[in-house]
N, C-alpha and C positions, 0 to 999 in steps of 0.2 A: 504494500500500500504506500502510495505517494499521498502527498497533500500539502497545501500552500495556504495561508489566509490572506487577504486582499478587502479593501478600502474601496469602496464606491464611491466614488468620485462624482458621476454626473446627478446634477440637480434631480434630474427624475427617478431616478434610481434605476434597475433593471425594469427597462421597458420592452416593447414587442418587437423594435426593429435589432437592438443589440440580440435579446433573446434568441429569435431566429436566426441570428446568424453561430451564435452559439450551439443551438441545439444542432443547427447544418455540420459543423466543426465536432461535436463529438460525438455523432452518427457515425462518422470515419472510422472509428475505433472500436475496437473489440472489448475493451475495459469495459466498466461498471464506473461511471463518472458522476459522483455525489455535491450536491450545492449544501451546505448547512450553515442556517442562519436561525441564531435563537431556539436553537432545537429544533427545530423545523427542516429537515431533510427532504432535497428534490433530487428526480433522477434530470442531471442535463441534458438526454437524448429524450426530454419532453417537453414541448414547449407550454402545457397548459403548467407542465409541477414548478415551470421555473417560475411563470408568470403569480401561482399561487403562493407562493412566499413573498410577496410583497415586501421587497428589498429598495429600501431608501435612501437617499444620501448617507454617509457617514458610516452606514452597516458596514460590518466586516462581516464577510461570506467564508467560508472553510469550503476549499475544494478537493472532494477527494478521490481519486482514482487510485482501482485495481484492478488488476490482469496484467495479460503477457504484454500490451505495450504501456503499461500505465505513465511514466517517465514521457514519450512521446503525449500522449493523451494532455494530462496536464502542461504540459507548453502550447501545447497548440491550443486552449483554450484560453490560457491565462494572455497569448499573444492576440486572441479575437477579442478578448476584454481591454486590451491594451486599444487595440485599431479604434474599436467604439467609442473610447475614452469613458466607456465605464470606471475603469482602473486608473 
């Protein structure tokens, strides 16, 4: 298991257009890719689990990925939260 915590940045917090490009990004991957925020656990390859955590400025989100690419899995979403300026 990999994991990273991360700062929300943007005013609106995880919205639908970041969202979907994330859920797009860890589709790719064969892991098991976790959002947790306040106890509240999403799977990132769902765009309705992401959107139901109601993630707002300032939150700090735990991402965490398992499986045989886990290490790829987390870069590559922590860099699609980078591009959005989620991060």
């Amino acid at each position: 298991m990999k994991s990273t915590i991360v700062k929300i940045i943007d005013t609106i917090g995880i919205h639908a257009r970041p969202a979907s490009k994330i859920t797009n990004e860890a589709s790719k991957y064969k892991s098991e890719i976790k959002f947790i925020v306040g106890g509240k656990v999403a799977n990132a390859k769902s765009l309705i689990n992401l959107m139901a955590l109601g993630v707002k400025v300032n939150n700090k989100v735990e991402i965490q990925t398992i499986g045989s690419d886990e290490d790829q899995a987390l870069a590559a979403v922590v860099q699609v939260m980078k591009e959005t300026k989620l991060i």
